[in-house]
C-alpha positions as CSV (number, residue, x, y, z in Angstrom):
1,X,14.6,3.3,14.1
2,X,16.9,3.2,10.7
3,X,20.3,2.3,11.3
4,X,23.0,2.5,8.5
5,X,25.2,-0.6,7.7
6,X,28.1,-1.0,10.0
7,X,26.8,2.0,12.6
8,X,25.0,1.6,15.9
9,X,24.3,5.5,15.5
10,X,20.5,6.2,15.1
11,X,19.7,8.0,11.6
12,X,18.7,11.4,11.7
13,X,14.9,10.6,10.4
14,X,11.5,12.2,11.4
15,X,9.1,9.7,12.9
16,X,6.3,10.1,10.4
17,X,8.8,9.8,7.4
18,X,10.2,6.2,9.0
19,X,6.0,5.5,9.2
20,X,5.7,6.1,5.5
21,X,9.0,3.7,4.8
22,X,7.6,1.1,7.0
23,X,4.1,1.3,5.2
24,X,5.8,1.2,1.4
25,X,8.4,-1.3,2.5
26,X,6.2,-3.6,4.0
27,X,2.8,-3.4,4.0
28,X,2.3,-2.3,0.3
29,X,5.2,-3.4,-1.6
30,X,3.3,-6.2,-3.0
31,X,0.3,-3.9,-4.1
32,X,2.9,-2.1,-6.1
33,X,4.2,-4.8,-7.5
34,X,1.3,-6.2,-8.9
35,X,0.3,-2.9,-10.4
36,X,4.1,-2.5,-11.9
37,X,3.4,-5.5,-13.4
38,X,0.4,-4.4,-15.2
39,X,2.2,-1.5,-16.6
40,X,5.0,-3.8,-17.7
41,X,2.7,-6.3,-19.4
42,X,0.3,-3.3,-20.6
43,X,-2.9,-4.2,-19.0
44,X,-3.0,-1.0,-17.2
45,X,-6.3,-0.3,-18.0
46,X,-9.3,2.4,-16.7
47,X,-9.9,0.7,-13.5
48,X,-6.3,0.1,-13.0
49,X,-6.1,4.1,-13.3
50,X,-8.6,4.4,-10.8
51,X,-7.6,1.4,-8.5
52,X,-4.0,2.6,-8.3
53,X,-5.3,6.3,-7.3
54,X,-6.9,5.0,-4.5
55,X,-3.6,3.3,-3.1
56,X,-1.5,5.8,-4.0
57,X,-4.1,7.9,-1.3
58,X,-4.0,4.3,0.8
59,X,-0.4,4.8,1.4
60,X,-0.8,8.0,3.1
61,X,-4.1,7.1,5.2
62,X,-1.9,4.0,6.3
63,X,1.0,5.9,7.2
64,X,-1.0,8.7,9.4
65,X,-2.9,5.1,11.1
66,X,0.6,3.8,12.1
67,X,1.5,7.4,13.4
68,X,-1.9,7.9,15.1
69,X,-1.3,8.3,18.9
70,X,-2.0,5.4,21.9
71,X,-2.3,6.9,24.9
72,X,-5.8,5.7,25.9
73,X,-7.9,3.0,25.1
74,X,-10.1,5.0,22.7
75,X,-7.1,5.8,20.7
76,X,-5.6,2.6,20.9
77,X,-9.3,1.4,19.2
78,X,-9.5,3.6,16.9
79,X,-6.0,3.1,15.5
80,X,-6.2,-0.5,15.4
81,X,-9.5,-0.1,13.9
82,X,-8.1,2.6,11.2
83,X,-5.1,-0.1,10.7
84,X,-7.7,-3.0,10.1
85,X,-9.7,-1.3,7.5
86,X,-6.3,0.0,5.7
87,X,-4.8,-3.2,5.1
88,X,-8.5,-4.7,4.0
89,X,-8.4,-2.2,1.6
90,X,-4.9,-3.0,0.4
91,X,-6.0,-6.6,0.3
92,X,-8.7,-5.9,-1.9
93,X,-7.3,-3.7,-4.1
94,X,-4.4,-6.0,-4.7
95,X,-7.1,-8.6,-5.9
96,X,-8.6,-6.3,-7.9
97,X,-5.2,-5.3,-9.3
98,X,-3.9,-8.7,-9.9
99,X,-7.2,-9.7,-11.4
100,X,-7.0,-6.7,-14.4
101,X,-3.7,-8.4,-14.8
102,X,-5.7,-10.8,-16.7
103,X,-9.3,-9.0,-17.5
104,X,-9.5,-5.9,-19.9
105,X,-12.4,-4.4,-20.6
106,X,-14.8,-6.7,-18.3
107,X,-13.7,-9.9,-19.8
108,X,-11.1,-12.3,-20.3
109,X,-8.8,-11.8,-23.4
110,X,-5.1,-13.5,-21.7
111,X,-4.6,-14.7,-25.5
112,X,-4.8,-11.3,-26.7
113,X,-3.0,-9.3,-24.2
């Protein structure tokens, strides 16, 4: 539920659209971090490209696991198991992310980044 400052009144918001808040607020705001960063210091490379695609596509997947239903035990499974591999994913591509950080084009060049 989003509350405003000050108000007890629930905001007006559809529940997928609070799903895809929660998601970018909390479960991928470092992911985009670290690939802001890598625009900022201008490491944004091929396979940053391509990496940062694929969570851009991660944040919706996520979103639809958190809105998935959980009304029986298959569902409940299959969520959490959709949930697990999301957030593997967003692990992984966050390594990957902070690692071109430092790497451009397959090998280390910090001094001439």
């Amino acid at each position: 539920m989003a509350l405003s400052d000050g108000e007890s009144k629930v905001a007006n918001i559809h529940s997928v659209f609070l799903c895809f808040m929660r998601v970018v607020e909390i479960e991928m705001s470092f992911s985009f971090l670290i690939y802001f960063i890598q625009v900022e210091m201008t490491s944004y490379h091929e396979f940053s490209f391509i990496f940062s695609c694929v969570l851009v596509g991660l944040t919706f997947v996520f979103t639809f696991a958190h809105s998935l239903p959980e009304k029986t035990d298959a569902q409940k499974n299959r969520k959490l198991f959709l949930k697990l591999v999301c957030k593997i994913t967003n692990v992984a591509l966050t390594v990957l992310g902070f690692f071109q950080i430092f790497i451009s084009d397959l090998y280390f060049d910090i001094g001439e980044d």
